[in-house]
Structures are given as structure tokens and as C-alpha cells.
VOLO-336652 format. One record per residue (C-alpha): residue number from 1; chain; y, x, z. Coordinates in nm, 4 decimals, decimal comma. Example, Ala and Ser with C-alpha at 12.3 -4.5 7.8 and 13.67 -1.06 7.14 Angstrom:
VOLO-336652
<bati><seq>1</seq><mol>A</mol><py>-0,4500</py><px>1,2300</px><pz>0,7800</pz></bati>
<bati><seq>2</seq><mol>A</mol><py>-0,1060</py><px>1,3670</px><pz>0,7140</pz></bati>
This chain:
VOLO-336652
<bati><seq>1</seq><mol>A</mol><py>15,4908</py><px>11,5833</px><pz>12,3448</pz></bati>
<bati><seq>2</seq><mol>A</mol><py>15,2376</py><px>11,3466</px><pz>12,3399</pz></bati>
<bati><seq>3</seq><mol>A</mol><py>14,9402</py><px>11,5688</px><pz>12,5591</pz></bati>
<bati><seq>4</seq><mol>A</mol><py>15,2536</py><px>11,6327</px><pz>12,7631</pz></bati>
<bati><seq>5</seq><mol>A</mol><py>15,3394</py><px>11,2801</px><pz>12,8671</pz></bati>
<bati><seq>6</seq><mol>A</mol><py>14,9490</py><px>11,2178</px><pz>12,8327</pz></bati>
<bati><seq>7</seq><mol>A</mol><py>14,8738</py><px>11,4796</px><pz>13,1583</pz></bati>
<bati><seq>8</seq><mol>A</mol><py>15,1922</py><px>11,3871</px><pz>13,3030</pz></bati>
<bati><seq>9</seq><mol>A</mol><py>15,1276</py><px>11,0231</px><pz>13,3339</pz></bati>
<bati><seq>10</seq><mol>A</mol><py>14,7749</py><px>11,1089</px><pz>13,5205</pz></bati>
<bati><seq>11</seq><mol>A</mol><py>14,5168</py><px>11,0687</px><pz>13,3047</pz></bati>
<bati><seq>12</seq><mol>A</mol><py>14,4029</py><px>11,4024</px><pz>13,2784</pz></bati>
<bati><seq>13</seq><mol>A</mol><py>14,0353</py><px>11,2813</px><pz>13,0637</pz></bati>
<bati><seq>14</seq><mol>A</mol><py>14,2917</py><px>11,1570</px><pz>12,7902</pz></bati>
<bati><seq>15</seq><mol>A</mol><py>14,4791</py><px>11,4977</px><pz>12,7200</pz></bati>
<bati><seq>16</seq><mol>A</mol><py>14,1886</py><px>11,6321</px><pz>12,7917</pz></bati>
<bati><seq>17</seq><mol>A</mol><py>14,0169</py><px>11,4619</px><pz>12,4851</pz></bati>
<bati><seq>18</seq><mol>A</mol><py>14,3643</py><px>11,4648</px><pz>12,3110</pz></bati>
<bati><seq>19</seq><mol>A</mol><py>14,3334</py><px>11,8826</px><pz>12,3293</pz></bati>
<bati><seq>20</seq><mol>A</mol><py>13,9833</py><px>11,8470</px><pz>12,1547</pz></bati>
<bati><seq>21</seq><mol>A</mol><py>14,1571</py><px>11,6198</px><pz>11,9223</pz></bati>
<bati><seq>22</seq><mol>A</mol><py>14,4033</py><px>11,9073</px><pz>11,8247</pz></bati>
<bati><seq>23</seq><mol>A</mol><py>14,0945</py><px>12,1074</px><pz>11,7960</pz></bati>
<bati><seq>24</seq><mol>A</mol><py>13,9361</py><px>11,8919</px><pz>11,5495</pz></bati>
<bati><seq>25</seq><mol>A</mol><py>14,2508</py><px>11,8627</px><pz>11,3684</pz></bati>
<bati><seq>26</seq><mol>A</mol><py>14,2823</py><px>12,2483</px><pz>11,3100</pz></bati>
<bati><seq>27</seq><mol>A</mol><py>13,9480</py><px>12,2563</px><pz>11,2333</pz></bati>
<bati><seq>28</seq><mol>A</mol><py>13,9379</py><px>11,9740</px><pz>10,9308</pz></bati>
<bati><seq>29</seq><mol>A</mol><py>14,2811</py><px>12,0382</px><pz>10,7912</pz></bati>
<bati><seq>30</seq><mol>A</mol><py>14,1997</py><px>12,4070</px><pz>10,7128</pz></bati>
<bati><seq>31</seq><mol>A</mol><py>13,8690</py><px>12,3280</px><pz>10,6044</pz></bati>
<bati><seq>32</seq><mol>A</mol><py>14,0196</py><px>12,1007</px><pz>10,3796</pz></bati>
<bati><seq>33</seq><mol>A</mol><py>14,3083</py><px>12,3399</px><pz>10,2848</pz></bati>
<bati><seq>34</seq><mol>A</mol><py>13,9682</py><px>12,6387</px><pz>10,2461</pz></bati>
<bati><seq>35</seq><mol>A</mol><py>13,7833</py><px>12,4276</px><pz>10,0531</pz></bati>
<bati><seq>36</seq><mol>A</mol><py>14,0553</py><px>12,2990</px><pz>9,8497</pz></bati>
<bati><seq>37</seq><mol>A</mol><py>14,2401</py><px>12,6477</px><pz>9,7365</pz></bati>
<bati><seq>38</seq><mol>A</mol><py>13,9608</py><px>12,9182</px><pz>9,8417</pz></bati>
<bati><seq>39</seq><mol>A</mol><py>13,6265</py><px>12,9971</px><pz>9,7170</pz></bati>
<bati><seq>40</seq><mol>A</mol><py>13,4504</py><px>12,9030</px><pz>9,4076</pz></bati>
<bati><seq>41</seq><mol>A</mol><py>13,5674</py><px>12,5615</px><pz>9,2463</pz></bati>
<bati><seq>42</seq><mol>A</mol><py>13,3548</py><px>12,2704</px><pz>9,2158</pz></bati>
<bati><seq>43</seq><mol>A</mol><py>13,5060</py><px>12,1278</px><pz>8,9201</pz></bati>
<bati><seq>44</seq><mol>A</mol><py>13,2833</py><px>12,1148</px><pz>8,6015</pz></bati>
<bati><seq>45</seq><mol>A</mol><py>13,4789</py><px>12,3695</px><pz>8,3786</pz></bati>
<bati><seq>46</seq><mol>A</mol><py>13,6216</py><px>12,1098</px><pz>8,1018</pz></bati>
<bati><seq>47</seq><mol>A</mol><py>13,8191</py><px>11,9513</px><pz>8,3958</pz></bati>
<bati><seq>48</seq><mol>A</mol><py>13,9188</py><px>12,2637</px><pz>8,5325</pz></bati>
<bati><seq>49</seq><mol>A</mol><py>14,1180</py><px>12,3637</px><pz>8,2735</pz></bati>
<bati><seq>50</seq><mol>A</mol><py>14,3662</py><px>12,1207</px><pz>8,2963</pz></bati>
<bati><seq>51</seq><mol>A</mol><py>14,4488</py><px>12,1661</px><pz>8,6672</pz></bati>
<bati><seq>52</seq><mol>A</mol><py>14,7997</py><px>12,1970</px><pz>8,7048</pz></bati>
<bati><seq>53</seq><mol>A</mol><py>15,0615</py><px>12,1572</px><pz>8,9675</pz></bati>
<bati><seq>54</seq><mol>A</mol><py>15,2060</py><px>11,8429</px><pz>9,0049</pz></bati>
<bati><seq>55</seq><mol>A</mol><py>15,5708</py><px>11,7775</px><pz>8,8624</pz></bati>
<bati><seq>56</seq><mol>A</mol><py>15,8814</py><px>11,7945</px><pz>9,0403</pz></bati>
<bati><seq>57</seq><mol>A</mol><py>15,9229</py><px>11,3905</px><pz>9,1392</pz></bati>
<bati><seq>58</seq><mol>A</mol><py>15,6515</py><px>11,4776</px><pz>9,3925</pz></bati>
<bati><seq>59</seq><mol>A</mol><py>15,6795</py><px>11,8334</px><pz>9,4726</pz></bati>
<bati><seq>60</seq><mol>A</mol><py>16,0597</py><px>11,7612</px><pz>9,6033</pz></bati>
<bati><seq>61</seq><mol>A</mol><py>15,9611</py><px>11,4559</px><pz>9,8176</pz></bati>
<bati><seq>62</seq><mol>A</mol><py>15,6373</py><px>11,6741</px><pz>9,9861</pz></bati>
<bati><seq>63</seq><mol>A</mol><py>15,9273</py><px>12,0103</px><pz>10,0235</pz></bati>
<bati><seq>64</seq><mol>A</mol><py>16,2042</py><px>11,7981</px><pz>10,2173</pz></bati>
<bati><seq>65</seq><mol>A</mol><py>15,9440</py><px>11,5803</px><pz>10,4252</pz></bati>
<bati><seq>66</seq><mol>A</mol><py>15,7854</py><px>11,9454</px><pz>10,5592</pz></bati>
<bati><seq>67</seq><mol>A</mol><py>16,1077</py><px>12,0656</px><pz>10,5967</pz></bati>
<bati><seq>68</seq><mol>A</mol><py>16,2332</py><px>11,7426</px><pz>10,8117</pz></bati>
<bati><seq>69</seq><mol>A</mol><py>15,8518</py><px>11,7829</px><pz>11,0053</pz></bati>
<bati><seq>70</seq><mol>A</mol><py>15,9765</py><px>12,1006</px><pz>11,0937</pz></bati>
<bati><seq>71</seq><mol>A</mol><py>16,3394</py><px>12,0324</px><pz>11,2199</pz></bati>
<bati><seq>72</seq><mol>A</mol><py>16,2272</py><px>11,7362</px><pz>11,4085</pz></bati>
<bati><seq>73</seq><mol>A</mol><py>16,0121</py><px>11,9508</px><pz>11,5802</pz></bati>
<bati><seq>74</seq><mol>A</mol><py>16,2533</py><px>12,1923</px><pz>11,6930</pz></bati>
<bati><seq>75</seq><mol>A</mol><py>16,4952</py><px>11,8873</px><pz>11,7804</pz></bati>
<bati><seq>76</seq><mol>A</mol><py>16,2192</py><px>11,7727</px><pz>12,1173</pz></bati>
<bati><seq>77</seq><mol>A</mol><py>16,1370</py><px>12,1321</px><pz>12,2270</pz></bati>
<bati><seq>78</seq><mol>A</mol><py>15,9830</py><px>12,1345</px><pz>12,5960</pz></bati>
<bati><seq>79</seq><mol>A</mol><py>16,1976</py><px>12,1103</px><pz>12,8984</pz></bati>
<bati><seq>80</seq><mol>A</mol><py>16,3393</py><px>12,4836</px><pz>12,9425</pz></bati>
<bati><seq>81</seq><mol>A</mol><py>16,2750</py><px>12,6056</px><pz>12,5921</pz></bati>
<bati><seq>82</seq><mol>A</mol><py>16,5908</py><px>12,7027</px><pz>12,4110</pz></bati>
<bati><seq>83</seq><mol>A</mol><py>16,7758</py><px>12,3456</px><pz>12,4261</pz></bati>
<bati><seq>84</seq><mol>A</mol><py>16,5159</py><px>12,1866</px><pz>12,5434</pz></bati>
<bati><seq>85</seq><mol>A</mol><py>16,4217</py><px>11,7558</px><pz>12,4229</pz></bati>
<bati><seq>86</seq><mol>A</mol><py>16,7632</py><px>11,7520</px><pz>12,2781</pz></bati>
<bati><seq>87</seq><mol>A</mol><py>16,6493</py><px>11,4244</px><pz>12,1138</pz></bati>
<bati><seq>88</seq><mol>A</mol><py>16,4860</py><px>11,2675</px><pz>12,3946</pz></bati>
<bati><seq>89</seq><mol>A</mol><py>16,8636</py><px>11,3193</px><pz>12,5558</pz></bati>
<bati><seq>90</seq><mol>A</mol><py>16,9734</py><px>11,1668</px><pz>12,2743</pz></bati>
<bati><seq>91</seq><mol>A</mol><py>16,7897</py><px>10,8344</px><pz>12,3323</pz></bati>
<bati><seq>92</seq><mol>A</mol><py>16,8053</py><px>10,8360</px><pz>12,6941</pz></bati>
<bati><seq>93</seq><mol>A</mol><py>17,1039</py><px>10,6459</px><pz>12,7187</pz></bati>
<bati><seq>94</seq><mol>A</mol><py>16,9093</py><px>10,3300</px><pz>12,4741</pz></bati>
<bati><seq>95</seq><mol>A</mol><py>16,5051</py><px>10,3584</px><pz>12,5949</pz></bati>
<bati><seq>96</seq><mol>A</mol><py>16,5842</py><px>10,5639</px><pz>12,9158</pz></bati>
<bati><seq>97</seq><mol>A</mol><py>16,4270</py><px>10,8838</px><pz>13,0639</pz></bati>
<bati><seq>98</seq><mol>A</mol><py>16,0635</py><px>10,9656</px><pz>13,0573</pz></bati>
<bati><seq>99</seq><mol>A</mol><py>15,9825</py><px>11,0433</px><pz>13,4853</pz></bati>
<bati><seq>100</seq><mol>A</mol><py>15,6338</py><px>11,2101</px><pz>13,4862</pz></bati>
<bati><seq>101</seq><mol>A</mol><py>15,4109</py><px>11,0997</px><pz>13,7665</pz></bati>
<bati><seq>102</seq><mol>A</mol><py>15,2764</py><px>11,4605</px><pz>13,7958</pz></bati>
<bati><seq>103</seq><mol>A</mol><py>15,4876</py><px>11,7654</px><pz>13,7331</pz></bati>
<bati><seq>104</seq><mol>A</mol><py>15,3357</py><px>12,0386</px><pz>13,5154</pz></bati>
<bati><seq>105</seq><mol>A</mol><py>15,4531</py><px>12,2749</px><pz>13,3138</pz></bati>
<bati><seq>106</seq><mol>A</mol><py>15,5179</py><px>12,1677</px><pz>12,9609</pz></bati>
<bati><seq>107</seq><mol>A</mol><py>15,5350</py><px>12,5422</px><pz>12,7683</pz></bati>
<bati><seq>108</seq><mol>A</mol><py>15,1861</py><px>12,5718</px><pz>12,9686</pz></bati>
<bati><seq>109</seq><mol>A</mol><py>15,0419</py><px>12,2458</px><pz>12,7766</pz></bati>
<bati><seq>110</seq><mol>A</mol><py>15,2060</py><px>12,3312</px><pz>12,4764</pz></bati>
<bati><seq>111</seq><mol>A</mol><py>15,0112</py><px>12,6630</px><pz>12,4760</pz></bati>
<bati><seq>112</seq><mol>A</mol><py>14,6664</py><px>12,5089</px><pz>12,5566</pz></bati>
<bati><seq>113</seq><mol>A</mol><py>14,6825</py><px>12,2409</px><pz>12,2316</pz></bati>
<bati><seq>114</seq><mol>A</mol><py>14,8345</py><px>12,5772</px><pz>12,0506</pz></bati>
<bati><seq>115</seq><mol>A</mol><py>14,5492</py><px>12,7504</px><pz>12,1496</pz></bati>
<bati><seq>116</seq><mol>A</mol><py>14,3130</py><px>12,4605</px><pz>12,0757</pz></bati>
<bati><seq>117</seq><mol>A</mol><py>14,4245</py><px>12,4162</px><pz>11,7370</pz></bati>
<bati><seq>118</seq><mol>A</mol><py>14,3714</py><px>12,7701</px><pz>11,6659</pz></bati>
<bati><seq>119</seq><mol>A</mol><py>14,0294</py><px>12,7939</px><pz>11,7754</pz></bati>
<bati><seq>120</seq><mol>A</mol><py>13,9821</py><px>12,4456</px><pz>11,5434</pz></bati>
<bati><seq>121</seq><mol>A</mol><py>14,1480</py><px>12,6573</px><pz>11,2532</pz></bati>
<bati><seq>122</seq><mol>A</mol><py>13,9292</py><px>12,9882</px><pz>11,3460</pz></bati>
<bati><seq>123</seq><mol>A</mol><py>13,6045</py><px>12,7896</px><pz>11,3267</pz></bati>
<bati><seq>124</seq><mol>A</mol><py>13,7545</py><px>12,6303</px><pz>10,9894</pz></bati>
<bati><seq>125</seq><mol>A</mol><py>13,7641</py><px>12,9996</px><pz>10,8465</pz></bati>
<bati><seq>126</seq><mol>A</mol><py>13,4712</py><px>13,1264</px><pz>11,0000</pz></bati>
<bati><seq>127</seq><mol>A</mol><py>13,2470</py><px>12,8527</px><pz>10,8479</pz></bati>
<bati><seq>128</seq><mol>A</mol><py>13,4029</py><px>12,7750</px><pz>10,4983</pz></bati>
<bati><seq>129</seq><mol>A</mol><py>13,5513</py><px>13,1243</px><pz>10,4279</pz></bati>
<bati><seq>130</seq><mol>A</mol><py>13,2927</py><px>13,4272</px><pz>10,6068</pz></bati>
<bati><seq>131</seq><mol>A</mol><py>12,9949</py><px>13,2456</px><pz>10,6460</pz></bati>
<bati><seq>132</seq><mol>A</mol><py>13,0291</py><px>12,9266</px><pz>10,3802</pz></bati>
<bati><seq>133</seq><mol>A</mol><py>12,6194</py><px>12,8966</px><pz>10,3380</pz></bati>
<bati><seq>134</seq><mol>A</mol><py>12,6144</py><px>12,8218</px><pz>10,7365</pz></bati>
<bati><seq>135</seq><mol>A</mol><py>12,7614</py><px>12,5107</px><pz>10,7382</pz></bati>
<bati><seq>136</seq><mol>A</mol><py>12,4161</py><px>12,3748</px><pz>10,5139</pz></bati>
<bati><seq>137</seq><mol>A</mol><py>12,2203</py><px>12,5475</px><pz>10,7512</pz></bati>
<bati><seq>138</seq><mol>A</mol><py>12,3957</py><px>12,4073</px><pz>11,0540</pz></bati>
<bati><seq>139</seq><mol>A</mol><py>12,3216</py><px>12,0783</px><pz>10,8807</pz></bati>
<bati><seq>140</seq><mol>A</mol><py>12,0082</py><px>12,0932</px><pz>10,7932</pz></bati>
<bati><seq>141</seq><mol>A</mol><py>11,9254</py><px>12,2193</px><pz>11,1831</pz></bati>
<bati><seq>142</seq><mol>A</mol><py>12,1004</py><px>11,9046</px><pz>11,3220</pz></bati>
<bati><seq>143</seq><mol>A</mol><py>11,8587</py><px>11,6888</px><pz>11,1431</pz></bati>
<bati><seq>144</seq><mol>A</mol><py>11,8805</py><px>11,3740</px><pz>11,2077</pz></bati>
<bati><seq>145</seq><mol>A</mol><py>12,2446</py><px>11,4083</px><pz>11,4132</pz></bati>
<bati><seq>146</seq><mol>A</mol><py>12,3671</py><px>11,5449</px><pz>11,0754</pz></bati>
<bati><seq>147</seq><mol>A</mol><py>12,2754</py><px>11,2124</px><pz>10,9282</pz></bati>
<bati><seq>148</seq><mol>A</mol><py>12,3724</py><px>11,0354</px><pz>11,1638</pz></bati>
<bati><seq>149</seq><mol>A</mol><py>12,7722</py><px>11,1586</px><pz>11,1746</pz></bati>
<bati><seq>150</seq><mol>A</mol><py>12,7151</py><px>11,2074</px><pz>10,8121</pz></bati>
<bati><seq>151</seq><mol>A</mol><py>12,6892</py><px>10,8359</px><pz>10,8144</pz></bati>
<bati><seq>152</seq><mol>A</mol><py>12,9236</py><px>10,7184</px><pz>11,0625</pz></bati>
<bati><seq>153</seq><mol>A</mol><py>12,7069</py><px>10,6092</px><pz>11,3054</pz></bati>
<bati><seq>154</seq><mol>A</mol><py>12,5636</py><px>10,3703</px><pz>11,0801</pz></bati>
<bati><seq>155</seq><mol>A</mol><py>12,8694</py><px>10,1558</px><pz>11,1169</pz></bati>
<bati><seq>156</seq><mol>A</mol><py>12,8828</py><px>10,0576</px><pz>10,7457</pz></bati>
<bati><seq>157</seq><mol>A</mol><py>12,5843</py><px>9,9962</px><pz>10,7151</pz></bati>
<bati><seq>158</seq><mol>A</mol><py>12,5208</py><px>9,7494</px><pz>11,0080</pz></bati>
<bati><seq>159</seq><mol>A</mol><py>12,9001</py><px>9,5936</px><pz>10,8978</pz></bati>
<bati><seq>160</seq><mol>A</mol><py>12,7442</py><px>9,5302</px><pz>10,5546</pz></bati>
<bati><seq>161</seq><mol>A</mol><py>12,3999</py><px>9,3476</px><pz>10,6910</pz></bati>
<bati><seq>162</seq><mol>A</mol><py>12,5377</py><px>9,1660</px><pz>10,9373</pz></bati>
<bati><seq>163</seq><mol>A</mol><py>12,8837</py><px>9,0541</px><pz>10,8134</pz></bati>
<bati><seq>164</seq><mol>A</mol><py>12,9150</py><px>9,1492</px><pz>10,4386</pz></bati>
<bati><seq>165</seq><mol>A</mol><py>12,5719</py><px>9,0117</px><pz>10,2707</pz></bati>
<bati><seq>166</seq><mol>A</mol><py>12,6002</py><px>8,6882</px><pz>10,4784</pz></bati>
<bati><seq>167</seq><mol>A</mol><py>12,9396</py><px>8,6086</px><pz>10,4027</pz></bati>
<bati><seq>168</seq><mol>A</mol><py>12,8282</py><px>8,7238</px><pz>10,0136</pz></bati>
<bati><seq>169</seq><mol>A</mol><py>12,5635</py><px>8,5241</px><pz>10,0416</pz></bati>
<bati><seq>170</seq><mol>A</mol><py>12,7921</py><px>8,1799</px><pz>10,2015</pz></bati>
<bati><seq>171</seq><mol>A</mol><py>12,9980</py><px>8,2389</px><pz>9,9268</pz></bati>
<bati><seq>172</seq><mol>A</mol><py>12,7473</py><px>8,2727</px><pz>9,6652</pz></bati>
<bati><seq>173</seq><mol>A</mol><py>12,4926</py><px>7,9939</px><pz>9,7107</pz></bati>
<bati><seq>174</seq><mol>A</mol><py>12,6619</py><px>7,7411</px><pz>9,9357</pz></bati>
<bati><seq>175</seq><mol>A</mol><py>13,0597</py><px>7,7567</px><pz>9,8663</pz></bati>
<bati><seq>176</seq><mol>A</mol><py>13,0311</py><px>7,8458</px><pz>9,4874</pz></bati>
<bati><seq>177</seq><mol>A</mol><py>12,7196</py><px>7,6876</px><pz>9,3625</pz></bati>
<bati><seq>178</seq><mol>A</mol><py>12,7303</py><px>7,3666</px><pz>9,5788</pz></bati>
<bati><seq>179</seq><mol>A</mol><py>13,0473</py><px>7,2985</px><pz>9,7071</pz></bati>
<bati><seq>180</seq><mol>A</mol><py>13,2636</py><px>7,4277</px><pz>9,4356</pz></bati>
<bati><seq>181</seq><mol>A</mol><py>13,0484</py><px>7,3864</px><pz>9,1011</pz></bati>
<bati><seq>182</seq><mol>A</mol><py>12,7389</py><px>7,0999</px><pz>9,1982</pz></bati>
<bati><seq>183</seq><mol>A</mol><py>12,9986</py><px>6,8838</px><pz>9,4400</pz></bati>
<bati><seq>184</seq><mol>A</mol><py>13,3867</py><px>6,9328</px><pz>9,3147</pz></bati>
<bati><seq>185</seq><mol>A</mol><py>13,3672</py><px>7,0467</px><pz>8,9284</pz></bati>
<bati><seq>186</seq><mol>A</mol><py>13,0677</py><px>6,7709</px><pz>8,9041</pz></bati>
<bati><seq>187</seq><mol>A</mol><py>13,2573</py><px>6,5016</px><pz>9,0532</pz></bati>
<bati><seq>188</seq><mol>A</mol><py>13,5454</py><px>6,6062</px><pz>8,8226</pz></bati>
<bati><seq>189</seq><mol>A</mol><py>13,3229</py><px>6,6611</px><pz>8,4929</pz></bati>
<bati><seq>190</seq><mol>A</mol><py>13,0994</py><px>6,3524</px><pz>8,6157</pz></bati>
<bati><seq>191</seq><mol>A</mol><py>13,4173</py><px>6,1213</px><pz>8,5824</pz></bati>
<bati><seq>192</seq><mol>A</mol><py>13,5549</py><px>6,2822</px><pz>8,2395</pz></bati>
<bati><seq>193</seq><mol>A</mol><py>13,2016</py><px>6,2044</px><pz>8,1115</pz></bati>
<bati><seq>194</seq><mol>A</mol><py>13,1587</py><px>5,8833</px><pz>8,2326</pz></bati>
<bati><seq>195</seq><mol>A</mol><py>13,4803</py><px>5,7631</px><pz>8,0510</pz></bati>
<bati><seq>196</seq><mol>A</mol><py>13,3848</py><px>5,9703</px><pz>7,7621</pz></bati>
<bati><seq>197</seq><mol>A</mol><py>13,0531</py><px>5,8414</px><pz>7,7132</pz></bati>
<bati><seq>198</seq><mol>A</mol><py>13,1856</py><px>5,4946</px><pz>7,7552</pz></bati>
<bati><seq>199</seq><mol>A</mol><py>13,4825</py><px>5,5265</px><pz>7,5204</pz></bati>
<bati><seq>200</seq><mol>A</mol><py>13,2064</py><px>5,6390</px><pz>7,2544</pz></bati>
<bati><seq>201</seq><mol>A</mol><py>12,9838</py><px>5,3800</px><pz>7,3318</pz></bati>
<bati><seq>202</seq><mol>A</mol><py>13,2931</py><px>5,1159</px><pz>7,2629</pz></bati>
<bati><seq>203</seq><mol>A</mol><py>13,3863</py><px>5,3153</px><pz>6,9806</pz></bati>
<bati><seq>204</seq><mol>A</mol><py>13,0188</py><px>5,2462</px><pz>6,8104</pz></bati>
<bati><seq>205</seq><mol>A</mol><py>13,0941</py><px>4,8634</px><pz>6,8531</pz></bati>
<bati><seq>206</seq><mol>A</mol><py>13,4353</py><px>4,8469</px><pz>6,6471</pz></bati>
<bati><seq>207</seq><mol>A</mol><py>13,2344</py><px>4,9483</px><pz>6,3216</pz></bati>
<bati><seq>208</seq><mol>A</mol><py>13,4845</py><px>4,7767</px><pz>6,0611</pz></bati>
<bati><seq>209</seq><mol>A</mol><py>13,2116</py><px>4,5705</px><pz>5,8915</pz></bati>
<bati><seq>210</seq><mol>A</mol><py>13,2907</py><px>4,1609</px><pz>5,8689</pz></bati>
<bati><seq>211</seq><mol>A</mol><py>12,9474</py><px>4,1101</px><pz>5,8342</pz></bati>
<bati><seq>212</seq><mol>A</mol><py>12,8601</py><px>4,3010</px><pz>6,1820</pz></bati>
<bati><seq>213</seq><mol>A</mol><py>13,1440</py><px>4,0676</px><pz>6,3543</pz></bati>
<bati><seq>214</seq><mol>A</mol><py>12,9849</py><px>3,7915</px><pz>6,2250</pz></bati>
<bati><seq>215</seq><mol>A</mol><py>12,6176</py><px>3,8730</px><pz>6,3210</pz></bati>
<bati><seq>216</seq><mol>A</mol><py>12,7528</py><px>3,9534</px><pz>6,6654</pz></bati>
<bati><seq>217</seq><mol>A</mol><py>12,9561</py><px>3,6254</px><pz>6,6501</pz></bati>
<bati><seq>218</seq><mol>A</mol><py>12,6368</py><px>3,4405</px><pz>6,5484</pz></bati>
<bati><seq>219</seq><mol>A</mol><py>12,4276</py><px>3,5923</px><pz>6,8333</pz></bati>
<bati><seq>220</seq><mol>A</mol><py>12,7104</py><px>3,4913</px><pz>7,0989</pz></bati>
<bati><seq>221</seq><mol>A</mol><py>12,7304</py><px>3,1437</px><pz>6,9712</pz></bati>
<bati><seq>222</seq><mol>A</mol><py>12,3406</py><px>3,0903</px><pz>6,9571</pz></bati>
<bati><seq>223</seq><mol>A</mol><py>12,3247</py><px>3,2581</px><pz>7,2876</pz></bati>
<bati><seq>224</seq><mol>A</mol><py>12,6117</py><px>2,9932</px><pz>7,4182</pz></bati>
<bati><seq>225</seq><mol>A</mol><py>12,3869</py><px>2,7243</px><pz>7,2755</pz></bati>
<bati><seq>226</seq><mol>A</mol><py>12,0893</py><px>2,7869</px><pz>7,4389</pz></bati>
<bati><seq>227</seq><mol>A</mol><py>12,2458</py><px>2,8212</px><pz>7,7550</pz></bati>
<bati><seq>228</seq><mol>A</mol><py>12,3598</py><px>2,4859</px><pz>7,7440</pz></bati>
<bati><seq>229</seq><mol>A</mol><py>12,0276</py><px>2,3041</px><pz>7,6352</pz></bati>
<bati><seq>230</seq><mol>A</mol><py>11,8830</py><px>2,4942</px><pz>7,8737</pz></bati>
<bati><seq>231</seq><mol>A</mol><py>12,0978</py><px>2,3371</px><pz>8,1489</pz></bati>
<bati><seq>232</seq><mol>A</mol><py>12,0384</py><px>2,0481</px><pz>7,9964</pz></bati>
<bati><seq>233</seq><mol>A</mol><py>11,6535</py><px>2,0687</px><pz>7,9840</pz></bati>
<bati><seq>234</seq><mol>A</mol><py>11,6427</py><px>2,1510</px><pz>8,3766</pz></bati>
């Protein structure tokens, strides 16, 4: 339905790449489906042993969502196939009716993305079941456009240089280091030891002793004294 509406709506470059999109989704479903249940397996032996299938809680979930997948299908066939978009009459009467700009022929399109899909699922066979060593040669021919799609462009990588490492580094040296531990936890531990210190420095002067008080005494009334006969004196 959706390279249907695609060419009917015009843009003919879009279900045009949407068919090679079907293509490529033949092709790396199967390879994952060949590579997954075919050939030899790549598990170390210890761990092979205790493959198993998986229990019923999500077996039954994966059975009724294929079956569903395949209903709905059959529920929006093409225009003048057996009953036809049943469910696009369905929703007419809510979202309205879907008027293609360009009329084409819908079992036609239908048997183009069937056909692309199987060519996607052929190559999938051809390279991971009859010829599995040509895949590593095909690679290692390719070069450095192996590495490159290996890679993803590079998109990662230039992603992690130019956004992730700064933003590491912002956080790292200036937000954590000066912000949050030199400026906030200093100004916080800077005022809890400022009345610590002090409260142990006042703590040292109530020693207990009578004679202390009354050397301390002495010392502020001699220091009283002078101050006076000083005053006096000038």
C-alpha cells in the first residue's frame, strides 16, 4: 500500500527507491534468518549447548502477532483483488478516501515490490547459503567502500569528536571540577569549616582552669591600664 500511494501521488523517484527498499529488506531479513538457523554455528560449544527455544510467554505473543500481520494484510488487498481495501472502506467514512493523482494499476505495483523482495531474498541465499566465502571476498574487493558502509559513513565517529568528547570534556573539567566541586561544594565546605574552625578555636579558650581566667583577667586589666596612661601621657 504504501509504494502504491507512493507512485500514485507522483513521485515516481520515491517508490522507486521504496522498491529498492523492499529489495534490501528481502535481502537482510533472510540473511539474518540464513545466518541465524543455517550453516555452521558461531557459538563457542559450552554456550551452544544450552540453546533452547524460548518458553511459551513469548512464543504465544510472536504466534498471534504473525498471525494478526497476516490477516491485516488480507483485510487492505488492492483495488480489484478478491474484496479489495475492505479496511480502507472501513475508514473512509472517518479519514476519507485516498484519490490518486495518477492512475496505475495496483496488482501491477504489488508484483514489482513482490518481485523486488524476491530478488533481495535470492541474493540473501545465494551469498550466505551457496557461495558463503563470497561475501569476505566481496568485502575485501570493495576496500575501502567496505569500510566505509562497514562504518556508517563515519557518522559515529565524527558524532563522537565533534559533539560527544566536547560535551565529555564541558562536563568533566569545567561543570564538575569547577563549577560543581572548586565553586559550589567549596563555598558549602568553606562555610562548615569556617564555623568549625572557629567553634574549636573558642572551644580552646573555655579551658576550666581559675588560674587561666585570672591570667587572662590580669592581661585585660593591665592592658585597660595602659590604655588609659597612655591617653593620659599624649
Amino acid at each position: 500500500m504504501i509504494l502504491d500511494y507512493t507512485n500514485n501521488s507522483g513521485h515516481v523517484r520515491l517508490w522507486l527507491l521504496a522498491v529498492l527498499t523492499a529489495a534490501l529488506t528481502g535481502f537482510y531479513m533472510f540473511r539474518l534468518i540464513f545466518m541465524t538457523f543455517h550453516g555452521e554455528p558461531r557459538l563457542e560449544p559450552e554456550r551452544l549447548a544450552h540453546v533452547h527455544e524460548s518458553p511459551p510467554v513469548m512464543t504465544v505473543p510472536l504466534v498471534i502477532l504473525a498471525v494478526l500481520s497476516i490477516v491485516g494484510g488480507w483485510v487492505a488487498l488492492p483495488e480489484g483483488v478478491l474484496w479489495g481495501n475492505a479496511f480502507g472502506r472501513f475508514l473512509a467514512p472517518v479519514v476519507g478516501e485516498f484519490r490518486p493523482a495518477i492512475e496505475t494499476s495496483a496488482l501491477g505495483l504489488s508484483v514489482v515490490a513482490t518481485v523486488a523482495s524476491m530478488a533481495g531474498i535470492a541474493l540473501a541465499w545465494l551469498l550466505y547459503i551457496r557461495l558463503p566465502g563470497l561475501p569476505m571476498l566481496l568485502a575485501y574487493r570493495a576496500g575501502a567502500l567496505y569500510d566505509l558502509l562497514l562504518n556508517k559513513f563515519f557518522i559515529d565517529q565524527l558524532y563522537d569528536l565533534i559533539v560527544t568528547r566536547p560535551l565529555f570534556w564541558i562536563s568533566t573539567y569545567v561543570l564538575f571540577r569547577t563549577v560543581d566541586s572548586f565553586g559550589i561544594d567549596g563555598a558549602v565546605d568553606g562555610a562548615g569549616l569556617t564555623v568549625e574552625t572557629g567553634g574549636e578555636l573558642a572551644r580552646r579558650a573555655e579551658t576550666g582552669n581559675v588560674q587561666s581566667y585570672a591570667f587572662v583577667y590580669l592581661l585585660g586589666a593591665v592592658a585597660i591600664v595602659a590604655y588609659y596612661v597612655y591617653r593620659v601621657m599624649h
